[in-house]
VOLUM-320139 format. One record per residue: chain; x, y, z of N, C-alpha, C, CB in turn. Coordinates in steps of 0.001 Angstrom, whole numbers, plus 500000, padded with zeros to 6 digits. Glycine has a CB too. Example, Ala and Ser with C-alpha at 12.3 -4.5 7.8 and 13.67 -1.06 7.14 Angstrom:
{'A',{513190,494310,507800},{512300,495500,507800},{513200,496700,507800},{511308,495527,509046}},
{'A',{512850,497750,507080},{513670,498940,507140},{512900,500030,507870},{514084,499402,505725}},
END
This chain:
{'A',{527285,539125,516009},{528039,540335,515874},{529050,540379,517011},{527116,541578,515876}},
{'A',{530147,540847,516642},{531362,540963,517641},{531507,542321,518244},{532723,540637,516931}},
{'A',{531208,542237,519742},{531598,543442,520245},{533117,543774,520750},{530742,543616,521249}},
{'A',{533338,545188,520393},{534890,545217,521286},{535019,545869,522632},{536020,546030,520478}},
{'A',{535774,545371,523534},{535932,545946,524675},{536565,547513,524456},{536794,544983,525509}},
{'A',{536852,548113,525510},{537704,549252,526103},{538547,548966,525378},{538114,549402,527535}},
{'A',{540188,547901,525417},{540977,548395,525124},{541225,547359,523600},{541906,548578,526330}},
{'A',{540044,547115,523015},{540395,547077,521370},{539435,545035,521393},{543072,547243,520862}},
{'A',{540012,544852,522151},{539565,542509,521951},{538315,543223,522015},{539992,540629,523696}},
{'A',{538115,541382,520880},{536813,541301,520562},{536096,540432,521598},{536671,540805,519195}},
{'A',{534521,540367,521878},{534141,539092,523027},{533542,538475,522366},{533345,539247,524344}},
{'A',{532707,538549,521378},{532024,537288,520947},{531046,537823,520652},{531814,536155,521793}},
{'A',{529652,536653,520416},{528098,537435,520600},{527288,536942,521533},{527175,537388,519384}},
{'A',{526051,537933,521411},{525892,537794,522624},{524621,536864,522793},{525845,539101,523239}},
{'A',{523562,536132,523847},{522875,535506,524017},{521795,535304,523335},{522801,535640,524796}},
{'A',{521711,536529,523367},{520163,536837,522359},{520775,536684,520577},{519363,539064,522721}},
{'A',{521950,536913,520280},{522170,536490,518816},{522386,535091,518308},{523247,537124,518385}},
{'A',{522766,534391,519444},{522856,532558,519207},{521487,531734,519635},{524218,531796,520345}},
{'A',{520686,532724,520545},{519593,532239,520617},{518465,532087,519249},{519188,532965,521620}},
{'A',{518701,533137,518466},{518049,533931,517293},{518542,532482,516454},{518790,535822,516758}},
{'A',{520016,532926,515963},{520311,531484,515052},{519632,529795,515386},{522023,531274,515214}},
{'A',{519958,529743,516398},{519477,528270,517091},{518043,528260,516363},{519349,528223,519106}},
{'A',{517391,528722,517245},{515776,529288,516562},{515595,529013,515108},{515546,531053,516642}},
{'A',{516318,530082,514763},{516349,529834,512472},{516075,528507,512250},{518253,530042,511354}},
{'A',{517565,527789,512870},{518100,526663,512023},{517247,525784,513259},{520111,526463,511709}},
{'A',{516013,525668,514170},{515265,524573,514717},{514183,525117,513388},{514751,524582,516673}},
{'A',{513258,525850,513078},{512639,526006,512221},{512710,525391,511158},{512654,526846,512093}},
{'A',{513962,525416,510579},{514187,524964,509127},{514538,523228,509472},{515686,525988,508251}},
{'A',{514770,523024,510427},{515207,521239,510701},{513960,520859,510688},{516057,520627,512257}},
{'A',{512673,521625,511060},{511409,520981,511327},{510766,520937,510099},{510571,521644,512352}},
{'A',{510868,522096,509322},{510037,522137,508396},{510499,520965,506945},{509982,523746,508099}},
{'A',{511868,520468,507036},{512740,519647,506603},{512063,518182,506712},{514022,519857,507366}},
{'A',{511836,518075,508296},{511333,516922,508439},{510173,516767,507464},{511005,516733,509781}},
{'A',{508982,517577,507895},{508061,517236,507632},{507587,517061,506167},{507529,517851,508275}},
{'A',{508790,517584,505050},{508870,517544,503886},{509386,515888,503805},{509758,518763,503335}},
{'A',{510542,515855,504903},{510998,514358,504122},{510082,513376,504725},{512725,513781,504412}},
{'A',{509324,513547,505800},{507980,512518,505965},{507626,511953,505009},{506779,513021,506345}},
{'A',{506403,512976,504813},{505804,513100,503529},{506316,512640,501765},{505657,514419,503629}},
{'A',{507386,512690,501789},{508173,512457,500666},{508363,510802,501021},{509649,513507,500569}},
{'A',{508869,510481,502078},{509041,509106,502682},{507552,507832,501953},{508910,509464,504739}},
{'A',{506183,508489,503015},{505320,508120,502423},{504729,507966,501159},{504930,508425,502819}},
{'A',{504733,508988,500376},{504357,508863,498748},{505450,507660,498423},{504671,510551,497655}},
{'A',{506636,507808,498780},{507479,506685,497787},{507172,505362,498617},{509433,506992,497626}},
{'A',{506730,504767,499868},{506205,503826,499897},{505004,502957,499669},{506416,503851,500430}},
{'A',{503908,504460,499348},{502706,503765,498606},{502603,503687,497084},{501496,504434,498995}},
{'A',{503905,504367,496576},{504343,503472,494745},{504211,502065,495053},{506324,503662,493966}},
{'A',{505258,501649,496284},{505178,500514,496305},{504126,499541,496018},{505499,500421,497122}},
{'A',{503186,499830,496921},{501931,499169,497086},{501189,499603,495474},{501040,499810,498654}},
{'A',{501249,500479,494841},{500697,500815,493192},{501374,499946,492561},{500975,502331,492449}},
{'A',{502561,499402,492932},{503515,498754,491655},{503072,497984,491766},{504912,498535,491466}},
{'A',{502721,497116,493203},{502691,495783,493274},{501002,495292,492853},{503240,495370,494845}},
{'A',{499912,495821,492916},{498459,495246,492598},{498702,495472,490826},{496867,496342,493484}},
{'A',{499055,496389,490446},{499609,496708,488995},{500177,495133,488251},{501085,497980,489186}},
{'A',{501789,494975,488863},{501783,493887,488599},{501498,492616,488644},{502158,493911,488601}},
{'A',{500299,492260,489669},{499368,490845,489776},{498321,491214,488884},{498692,490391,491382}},
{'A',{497842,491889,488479},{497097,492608,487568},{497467,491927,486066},{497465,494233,487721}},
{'A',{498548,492404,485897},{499438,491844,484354},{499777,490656,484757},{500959,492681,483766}},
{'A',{500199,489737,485826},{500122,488632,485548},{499313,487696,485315},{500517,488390,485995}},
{'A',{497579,488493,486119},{496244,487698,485733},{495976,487308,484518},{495156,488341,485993}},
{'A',{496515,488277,483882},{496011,488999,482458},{496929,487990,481399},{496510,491027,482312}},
{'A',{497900,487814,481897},{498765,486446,481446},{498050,484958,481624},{500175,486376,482413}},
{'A',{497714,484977,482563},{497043,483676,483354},{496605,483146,482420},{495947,483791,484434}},
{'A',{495312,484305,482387},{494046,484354,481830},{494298,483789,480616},{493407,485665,481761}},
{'A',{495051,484197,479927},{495533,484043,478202},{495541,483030,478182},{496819,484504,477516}},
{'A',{496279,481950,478967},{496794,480386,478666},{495693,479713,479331},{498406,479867,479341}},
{'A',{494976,480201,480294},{494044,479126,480995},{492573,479590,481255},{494662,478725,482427}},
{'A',{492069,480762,480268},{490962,480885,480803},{490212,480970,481593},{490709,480633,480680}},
{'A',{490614,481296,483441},{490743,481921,484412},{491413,482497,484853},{490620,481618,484927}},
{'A',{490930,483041,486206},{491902,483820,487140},{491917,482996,488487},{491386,485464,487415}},
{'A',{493363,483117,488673},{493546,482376,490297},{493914,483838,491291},{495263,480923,490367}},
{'A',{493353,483135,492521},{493875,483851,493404},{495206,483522,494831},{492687,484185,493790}},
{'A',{495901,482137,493763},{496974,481560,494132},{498639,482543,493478},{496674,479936,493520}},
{'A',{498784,483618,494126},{500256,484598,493788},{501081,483240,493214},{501240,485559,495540}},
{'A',{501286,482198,493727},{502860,481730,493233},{502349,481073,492064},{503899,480599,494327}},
{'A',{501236,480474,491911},{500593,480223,490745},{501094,481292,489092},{498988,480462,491303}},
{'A',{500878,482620,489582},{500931,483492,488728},{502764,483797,488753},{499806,484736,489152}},
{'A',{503326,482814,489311},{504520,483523,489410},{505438,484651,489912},{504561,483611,488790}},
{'A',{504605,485209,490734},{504891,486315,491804},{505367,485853,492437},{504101,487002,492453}},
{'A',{506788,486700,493071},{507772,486432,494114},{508285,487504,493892},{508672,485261,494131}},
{'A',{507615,488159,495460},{508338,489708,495550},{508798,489062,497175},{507000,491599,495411}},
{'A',{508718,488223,497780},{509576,488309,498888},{511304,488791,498800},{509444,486937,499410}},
{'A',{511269,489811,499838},{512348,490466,499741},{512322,491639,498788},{513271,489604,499455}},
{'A',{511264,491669,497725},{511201,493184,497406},{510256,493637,497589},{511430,493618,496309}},
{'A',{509427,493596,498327},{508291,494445,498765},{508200,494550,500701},{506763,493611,497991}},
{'A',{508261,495569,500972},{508703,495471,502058},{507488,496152,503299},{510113,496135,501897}},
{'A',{506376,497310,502618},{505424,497561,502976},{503991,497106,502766},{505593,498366,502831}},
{'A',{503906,496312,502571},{502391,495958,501894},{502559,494142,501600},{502095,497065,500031}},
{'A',{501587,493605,502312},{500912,492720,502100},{499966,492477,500580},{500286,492831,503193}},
{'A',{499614,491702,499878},{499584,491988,498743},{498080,490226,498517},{501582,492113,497939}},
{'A',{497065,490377,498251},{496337,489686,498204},{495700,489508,497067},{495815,489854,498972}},
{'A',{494804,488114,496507},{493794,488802,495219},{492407,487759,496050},{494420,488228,492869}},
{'A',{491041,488424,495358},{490157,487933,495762},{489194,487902,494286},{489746,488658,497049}},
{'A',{488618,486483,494473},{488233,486088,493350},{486610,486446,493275},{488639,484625,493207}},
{'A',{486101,486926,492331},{484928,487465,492154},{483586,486054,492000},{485181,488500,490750}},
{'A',{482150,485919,492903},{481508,484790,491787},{480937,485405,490545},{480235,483909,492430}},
{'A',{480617,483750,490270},{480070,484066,488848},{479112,484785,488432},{479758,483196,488319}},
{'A',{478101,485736,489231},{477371,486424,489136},{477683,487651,489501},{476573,486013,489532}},
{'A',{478799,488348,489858},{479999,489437,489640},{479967,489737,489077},{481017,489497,489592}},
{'A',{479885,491516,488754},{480613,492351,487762},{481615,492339,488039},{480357,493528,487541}},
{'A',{482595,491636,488753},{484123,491460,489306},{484510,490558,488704},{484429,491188,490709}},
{'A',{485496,490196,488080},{486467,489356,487921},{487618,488764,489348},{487150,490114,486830}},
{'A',{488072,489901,489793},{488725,489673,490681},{488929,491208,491414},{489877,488888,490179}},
{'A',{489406,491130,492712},{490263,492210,493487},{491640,491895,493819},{489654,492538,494772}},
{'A',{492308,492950,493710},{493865,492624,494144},{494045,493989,495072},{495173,492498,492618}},
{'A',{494346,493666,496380},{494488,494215,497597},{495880,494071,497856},{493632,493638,498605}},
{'A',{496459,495353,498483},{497690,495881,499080},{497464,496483,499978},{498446,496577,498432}},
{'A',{497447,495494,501131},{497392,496112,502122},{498792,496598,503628},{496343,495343,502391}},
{'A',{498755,498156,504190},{500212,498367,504527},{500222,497148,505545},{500671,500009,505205}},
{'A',{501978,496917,505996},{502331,496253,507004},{502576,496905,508081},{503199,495602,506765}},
{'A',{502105,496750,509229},{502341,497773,510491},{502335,498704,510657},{503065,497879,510987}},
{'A',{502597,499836,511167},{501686,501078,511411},{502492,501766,510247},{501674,501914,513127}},
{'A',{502192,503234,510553},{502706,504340,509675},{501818,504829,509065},{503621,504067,508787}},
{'A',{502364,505857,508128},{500863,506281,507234},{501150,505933,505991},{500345,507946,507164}},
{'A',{501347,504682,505753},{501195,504357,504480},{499875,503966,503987},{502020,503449,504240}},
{'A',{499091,503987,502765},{497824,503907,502252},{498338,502919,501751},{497098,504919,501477}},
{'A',{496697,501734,501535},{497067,500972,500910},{495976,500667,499274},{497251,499954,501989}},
{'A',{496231,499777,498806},{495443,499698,496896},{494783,499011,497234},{496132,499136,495343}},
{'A',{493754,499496,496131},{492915,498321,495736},{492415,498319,494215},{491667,498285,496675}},
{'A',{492786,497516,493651},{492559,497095,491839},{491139,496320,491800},{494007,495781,491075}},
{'A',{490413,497006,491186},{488832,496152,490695},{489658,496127,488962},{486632,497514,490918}},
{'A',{489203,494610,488776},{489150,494353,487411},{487797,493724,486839},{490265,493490,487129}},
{'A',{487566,494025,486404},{485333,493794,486050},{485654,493094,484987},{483893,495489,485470}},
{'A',{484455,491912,484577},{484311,491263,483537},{484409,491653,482161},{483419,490859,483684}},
{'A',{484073,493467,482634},{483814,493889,480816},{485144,494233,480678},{482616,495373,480236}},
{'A',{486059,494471,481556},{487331,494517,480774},{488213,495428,481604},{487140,495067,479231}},
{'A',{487164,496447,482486},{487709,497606,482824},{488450,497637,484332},{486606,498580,482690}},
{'A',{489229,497813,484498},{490395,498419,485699},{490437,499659,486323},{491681,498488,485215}},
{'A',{490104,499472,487579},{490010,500684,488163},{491296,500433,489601},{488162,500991,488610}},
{'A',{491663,501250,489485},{492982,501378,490907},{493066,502166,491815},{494270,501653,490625}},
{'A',{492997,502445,493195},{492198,503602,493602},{492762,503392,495035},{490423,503572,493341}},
{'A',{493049,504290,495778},{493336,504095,497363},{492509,503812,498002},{493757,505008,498059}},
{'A',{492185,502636,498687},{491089,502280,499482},{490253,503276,500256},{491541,501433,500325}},
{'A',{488751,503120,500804},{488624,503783,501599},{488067,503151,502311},{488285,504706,501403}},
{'A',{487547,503973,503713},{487123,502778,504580},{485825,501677,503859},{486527,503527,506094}},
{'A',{485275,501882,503326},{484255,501165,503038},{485213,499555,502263},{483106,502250,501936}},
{'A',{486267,499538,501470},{486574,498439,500733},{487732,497744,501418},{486860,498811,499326}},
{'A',{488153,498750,502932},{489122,497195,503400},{489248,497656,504955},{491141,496905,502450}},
{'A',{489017,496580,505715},{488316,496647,506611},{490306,496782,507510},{486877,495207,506765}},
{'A',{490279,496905,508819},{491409,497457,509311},{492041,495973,509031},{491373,498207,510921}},
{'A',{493167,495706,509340},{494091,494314,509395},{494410,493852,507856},{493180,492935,510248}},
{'A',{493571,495065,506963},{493512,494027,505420},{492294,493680,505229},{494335,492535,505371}},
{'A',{491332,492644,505796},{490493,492221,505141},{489019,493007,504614},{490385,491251,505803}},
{'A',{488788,492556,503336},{487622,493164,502352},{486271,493102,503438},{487342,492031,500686}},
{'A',{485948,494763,503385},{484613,494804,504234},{483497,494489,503503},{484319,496119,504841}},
{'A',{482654,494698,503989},{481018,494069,503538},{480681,494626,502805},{479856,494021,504334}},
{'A',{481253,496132,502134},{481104,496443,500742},{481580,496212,500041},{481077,497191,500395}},
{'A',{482575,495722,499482},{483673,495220,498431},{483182,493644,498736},{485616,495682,498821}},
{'A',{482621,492908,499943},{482649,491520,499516},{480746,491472,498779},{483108,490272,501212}},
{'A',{479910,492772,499139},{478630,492622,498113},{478886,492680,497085},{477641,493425,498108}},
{'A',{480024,493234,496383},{480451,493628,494915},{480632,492301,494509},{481825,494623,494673}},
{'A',{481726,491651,495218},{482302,490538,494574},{481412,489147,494562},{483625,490321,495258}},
{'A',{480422,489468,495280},{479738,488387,495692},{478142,488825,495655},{480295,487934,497128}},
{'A',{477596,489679,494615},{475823,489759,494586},{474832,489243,495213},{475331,489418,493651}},
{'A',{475109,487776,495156},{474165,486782,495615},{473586,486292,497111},{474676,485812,495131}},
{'A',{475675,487122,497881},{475426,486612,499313},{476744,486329,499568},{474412,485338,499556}},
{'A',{476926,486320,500810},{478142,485890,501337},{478856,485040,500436},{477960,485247,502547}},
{'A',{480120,484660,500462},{481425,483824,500243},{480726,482463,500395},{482792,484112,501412}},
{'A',{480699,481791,499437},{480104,479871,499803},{480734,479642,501284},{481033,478257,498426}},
{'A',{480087,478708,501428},{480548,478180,503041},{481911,477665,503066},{479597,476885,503663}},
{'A',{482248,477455,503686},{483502,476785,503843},{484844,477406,502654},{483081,475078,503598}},
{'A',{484740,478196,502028},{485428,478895,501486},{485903,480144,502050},{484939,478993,500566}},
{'A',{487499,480241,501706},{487749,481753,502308},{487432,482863,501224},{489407,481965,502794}},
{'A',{487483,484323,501889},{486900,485429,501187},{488148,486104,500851},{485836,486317,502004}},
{'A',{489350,485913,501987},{490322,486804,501789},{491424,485846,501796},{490384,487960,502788}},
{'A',{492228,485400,501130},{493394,484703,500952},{494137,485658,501105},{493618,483971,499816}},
{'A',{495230,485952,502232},{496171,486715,502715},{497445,485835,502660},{495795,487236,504067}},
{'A',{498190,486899,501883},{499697,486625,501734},{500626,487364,502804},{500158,487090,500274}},
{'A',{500656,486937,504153},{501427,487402,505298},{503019,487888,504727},{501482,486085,506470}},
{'A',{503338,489102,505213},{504400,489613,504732},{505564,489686,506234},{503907,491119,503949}},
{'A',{506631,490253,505982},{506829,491097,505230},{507025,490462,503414},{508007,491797,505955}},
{'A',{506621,490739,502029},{506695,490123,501329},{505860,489492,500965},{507316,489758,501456}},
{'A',{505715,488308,500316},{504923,487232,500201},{505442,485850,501087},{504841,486995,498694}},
{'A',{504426,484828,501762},{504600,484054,502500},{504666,483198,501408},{503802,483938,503566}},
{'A',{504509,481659,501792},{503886,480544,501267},{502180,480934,500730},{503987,479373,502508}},
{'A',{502052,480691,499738},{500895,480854,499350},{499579,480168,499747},{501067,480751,498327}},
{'A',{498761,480646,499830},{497052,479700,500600},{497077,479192,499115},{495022,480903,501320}},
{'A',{496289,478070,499533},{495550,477117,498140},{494610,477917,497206},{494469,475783,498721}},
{'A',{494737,477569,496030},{493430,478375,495393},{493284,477839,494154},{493547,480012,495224}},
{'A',{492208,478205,493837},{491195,477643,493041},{491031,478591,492215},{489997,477221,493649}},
{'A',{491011,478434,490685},{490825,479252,489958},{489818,479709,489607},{491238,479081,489303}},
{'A',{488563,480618,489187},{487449,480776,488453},{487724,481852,487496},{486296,481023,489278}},
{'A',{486832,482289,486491},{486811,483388,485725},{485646,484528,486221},{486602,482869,484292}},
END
């Protein structure tokens, strides 16, 4: 508000009215943020949904022509290097005494609060997709000791075999060796 002097000029406003505005518009910059955070995050854990989704449909391809599942990505033709930019992206192969077929893990890259996937696909057919919790992936990515009893009934991972074939990101790396089973 503009006050006028004695002989008519205006001075301006006064401390307490630009203090007031400042105030408003820090309120609304904050509450802004914390909307576009949040908004930030949901659209980077699509990411990580798109991507176990689509190793998912390419198993499912695999499968068709060869009667297993690998847990070799370039095998299946996956190449998201360069489009996947949060999430590490893994599959882990179930034994034969599994109600698992396989797991396909998305796990985030470096900090933030991004969540990361995890896809169970079971022998009888069924798909489940679900945000990890602590129990199915242990910090760094790798499958904790509950998700590897699932995949593995009998007992640990055979010897000399790995449990977690990790595709180092950002992206997909060079792929680990793998071996197919059903």
């Amino acid at each position: 508000m503009m006050h006028a002097d004695q002989d008519g000029s205006q001075r301006g406003f006064t401390l307490i009215e630009l203090l007031t505005v400042v105030c408003v518009i820090a309120i609304l910059v904050g509450l802004g943020t914390g909307f576009y955070s949040r908004s930030i995050a949901r659209a980077r854990a699509v990411e990580g949904e798109v991507a176990v989704r689509e190793v998912d449909r390419l198993e499912a391809v695999y499968y068709a022509g060869h009667q297993l599942y690998t847990d070799d990505l370039s095998v299946l033709g996956l190449s998201l290097s360069g489009s996947i930019k949060y999430y590490s992206v893994q599959v882990v192969l179930g034994a034969d005494d599994s109600a698992l077929s396989y797991v396909v893990l998305a796990t985030p890259e470096g900090s933030g609060s991004v969540n990361g996937w995890v896809l169970r696909k079971y022998r009888t057919g069924g798909t489940i997709v679900s945000q990890p919790t602590g129990r199915d992936l242990n910090v760094g990515g790798s499958v904790s000791i509950a998700l590897e009893s699932e995949l593995f009934p009998s007992g640990a991972a055979p010897s000399g075999s790995k449990v977690v074939r990790r595709q180092n990101g950002p992206g997909l790396a060079a792929p680990a060796s793998g071996n197919g089973t059903n």
